[in-house]
Residue, then its C-alpha position, 0 to 999 in steps of 0.5 A: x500500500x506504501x509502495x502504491x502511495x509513492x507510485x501515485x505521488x511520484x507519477x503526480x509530480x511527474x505529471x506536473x513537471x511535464x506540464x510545466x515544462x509544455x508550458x515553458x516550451x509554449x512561451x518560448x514558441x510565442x516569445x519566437x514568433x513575436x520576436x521573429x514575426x510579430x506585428x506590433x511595431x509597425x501596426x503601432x507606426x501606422x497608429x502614430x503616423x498614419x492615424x495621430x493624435x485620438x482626443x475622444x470626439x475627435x476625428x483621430x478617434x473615429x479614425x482609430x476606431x477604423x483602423x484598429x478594427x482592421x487590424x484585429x481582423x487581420x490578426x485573425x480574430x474569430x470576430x471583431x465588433x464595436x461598442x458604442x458609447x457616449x463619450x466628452x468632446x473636449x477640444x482646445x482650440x488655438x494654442x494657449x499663450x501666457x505671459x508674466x508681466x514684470x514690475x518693470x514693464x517688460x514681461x517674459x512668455x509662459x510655456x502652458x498648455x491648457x489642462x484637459x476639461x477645463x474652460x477657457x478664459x474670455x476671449x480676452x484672457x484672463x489678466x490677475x496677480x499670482x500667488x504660489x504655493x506648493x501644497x494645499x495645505x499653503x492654499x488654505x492657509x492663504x484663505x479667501x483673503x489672500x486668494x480671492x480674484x488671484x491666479x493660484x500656482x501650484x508648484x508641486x514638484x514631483x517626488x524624485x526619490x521615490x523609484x517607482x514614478x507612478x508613486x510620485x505622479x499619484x501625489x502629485x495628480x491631485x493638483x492637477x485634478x482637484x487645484x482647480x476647484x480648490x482654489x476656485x472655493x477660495x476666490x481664484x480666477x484661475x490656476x497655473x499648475x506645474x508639469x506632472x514630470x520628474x525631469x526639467x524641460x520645456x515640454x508642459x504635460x497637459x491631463x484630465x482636470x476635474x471641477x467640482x460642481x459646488x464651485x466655479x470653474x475657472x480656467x486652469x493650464x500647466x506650465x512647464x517644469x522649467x518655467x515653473x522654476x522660473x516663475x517660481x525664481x522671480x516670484x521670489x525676488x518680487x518681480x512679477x506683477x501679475x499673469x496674463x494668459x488665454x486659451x481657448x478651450x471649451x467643452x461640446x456636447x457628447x458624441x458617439x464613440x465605440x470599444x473595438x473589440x476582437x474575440x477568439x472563442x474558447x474551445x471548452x469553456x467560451x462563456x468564460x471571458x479574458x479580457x486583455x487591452x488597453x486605450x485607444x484614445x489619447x491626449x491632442x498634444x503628441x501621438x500618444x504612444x506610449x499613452x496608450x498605443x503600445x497597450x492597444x497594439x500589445x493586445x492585438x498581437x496577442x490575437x495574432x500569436x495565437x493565430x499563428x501558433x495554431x493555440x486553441x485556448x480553452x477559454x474565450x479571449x478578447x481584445x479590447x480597445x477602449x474609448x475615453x479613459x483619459x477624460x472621461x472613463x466611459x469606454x470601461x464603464x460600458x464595457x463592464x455594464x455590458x459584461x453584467x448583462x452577457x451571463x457569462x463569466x469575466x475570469x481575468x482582465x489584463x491591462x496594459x497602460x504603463x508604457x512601452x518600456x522593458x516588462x518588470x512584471x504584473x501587479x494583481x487584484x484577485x481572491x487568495x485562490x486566484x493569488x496562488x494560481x497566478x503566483x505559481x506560474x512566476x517561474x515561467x516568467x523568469x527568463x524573461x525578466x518579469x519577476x515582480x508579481x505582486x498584489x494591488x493592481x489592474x487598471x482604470x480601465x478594467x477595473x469596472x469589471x472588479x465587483x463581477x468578481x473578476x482577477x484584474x491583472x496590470x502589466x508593469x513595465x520599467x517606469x523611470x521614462x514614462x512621466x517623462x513623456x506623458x502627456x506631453x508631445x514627446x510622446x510619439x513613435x519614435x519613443x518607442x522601442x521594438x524590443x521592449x514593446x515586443x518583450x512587453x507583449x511576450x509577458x502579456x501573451x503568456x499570463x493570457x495563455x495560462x489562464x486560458x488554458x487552466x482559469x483562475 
């Protein structure tokens, strides 16, 4: 009988060793034909260069919608198909111009963009002495006296000590998202706010704002960290008399936009849904590449290595692109309102919305059961440098799909170029590395294999 025990045991770790070596053998095949074959550079070129900027509401953004749903036929999905969904059109008109006008009568231009969501200023602009501060704190110690009918400058400075940049874009987010309305309920006429960039340059970042409805809005911009280091300087040697600056945005009525998605059905089990994307749409300034393309494009080379390889997985996968997350978040929100009425199990969502760089490995949102499974299957990932796993993670986009029970996975690349580039108009093709974007996907393509092929 103890002879039998072992028999069993020994053929149970046997088994598990070859499958485990199966595994390895098919993500080396996937790695290959990425790397020898794959598409997603040059499906990206052609998003950059052919298609540009894709604001929601814009042209761009109806082009893209076009566009990558070709490519997901090409890639060889089962079926491609839209979405529809209202999304903001926000457009910022003529270029922003801003000036501080010096106690001597001369005066010295502003590098600003305006932020987006925000209104523009009269057709005249918007003339006001400023006030600098760095924090919130600052801001209401100043109270509605110090502050009323001023222009407020938040000179945050992003936290460079901290090494994962997207720490220090968190703390420095708020400023930019909540400054507005924050100084508008002291009296603020409008608001200039530092770069969301660790670097100095001259490349002003623009980035969703959002008012509260209790307060007026006001028009608010970013100013580039070097000019804000400058304005900063002469503030402090009292030579500014006031701020003058003029943009021309303002907000139109909602249009209709889609999710492109692109499904291959699951051989045993098809009514158990992987979701794997990113966002096509991206800020006006650049050609949003890092921001989202790389992700969008990532995803759709998974559907074509599949193809390729001959995988039939056991579960159904889809790509997703999804419409407005930078301004609005309604592309997730549909597709997760759509999900909770499909009657069919949402198992993982995979996002990928870092950045093209070198893949570092995944954070994870899931049940203990599903944190088990995904972290068994780490040493599969080794040989290709994704050795973080860890807890807390997803995206904005799949994160709608949270309460449906659903594993939300984000891949995490290498972050210190990222917030270098965001939002700004350095964010273009030519920022992006093949390999590092190849090498992304290939860590991408292997966590959809595994769950498609044993579920979380």
């Amino acid at each position: 009988m103890k002879g039998l025990f072992i028999l069993i045991f020994s053929l149970g770790i046997l088994s598990a060793f070859s499958q485990t070596q199966r595994d390895s053998l098919i993500i080396k095949q996937i790695s290959d034909e990425i790397f020898m074959n794959g598409q997603a550079y040059s499906n990206l070129r052609y998003l950059c260069k052919k298609v540009g900027p894709r604001l929601s509401g814009s042209p761009g953004a109806a082009l893209a919608v076009e566009q990558t749903a070709r490519m997901l036929r090409e890639a060889g999905s089962d079926t491609v198909y839209l979405q529809p969904c209202m999304v903001p059109h926000w457009v910022r008109g003529e270029k922003e111009v801003g000036r501080a006008l010096l106690q001597n009568g001369k005066s010295f231009p502003l590098n600003i963009v305006a932020l987006g969501n925000a209104v523009g200023t009269p057709s005249a602009g918007i003339t006001a002495p400023v006030v600098e501060v760095k924090n919130f704190k600052e801001l209401d110690a100043l109270g509605k006296d110090g502050v009323q009918g001023k222009i407020v400058f938040y000179n945050f400075r992003m936290d460079p000590r901290h090494i994962n940049t997207f720490r220090a874009y968190g703390e420095a987010g708020v400023y930019r998202s909540q400054g507005p309305s924050r100084a508008a309920a002291l009296g603020a006429v409008g608001v200039i706010v530092r770069t969301l960039s660790p670097v100095l340059d001259d490349h002003p970042h623009t980035g969703a704002t959002r008012y509260d409805e209790q307060y007026p809005q006001i028009p608010a911009v970013a100013i580039s960290t070097n000019g804000a280091v400058q304005l900063s300087d002469a503030l402090a040697k009292g030579s500014v008399k006031q701020i003058y600056f003029k943009t021309n945005c303002k907000m139109l009525e909602d249009v209709l936009s889609y999710n492109v998605v692109g499904e291959i059905r699951g051989s045993e089990f098809p009514d158990e849904v992987i979701t794997v994307g990113g966002h096509l749409d991206s800020w006006d300034l650049a050609e949003g590449a890092h921001d989202d393309g790389t992700g969008c494009m990532q995803s759709i080379e998974i559907i074509r290595v599949m193809k390729a390889l001959g995988i039939q997985p056991k579960r159904t996968i889809r790509a997703v692109m999804f419409m407005n997350e930078e301004n609005g978040l309604r592309g997730g929100n549909k597709y997760a309102e759509i999900a909770r009425t499909e009657n069919k199990k949402f198992i993982m969502a995979l996002e990928s919305d870092a950045g093209g760089f070198t893949p570092r490995g995944f954070g994870f949102s899931a049940t203990a059961a599903q944190k088990d499974r995904i972290l068994s299957w780490k040493p599969l990932f080794h040989p290709y440098g994704a050795l973080e796993f860890n807890e807390g993670g997803g995206g904005a986009d799949i994160g709608p799909l949270r309460p449906l029970g659903t594993a939300l996975i984000g891949l995490n690349p290498d972050s210190q170029r990222y917030m270098d580039l965001h939002h700004a108009k350095t964010d273009v093709f030519e920022a992006v590395s093949e390999r590092e974007l190849n090498l992304g996907t290939v860590v991408m393509a292997a966590m959809v294999y595994l769950v498609s092929q044993y579920g979380l």
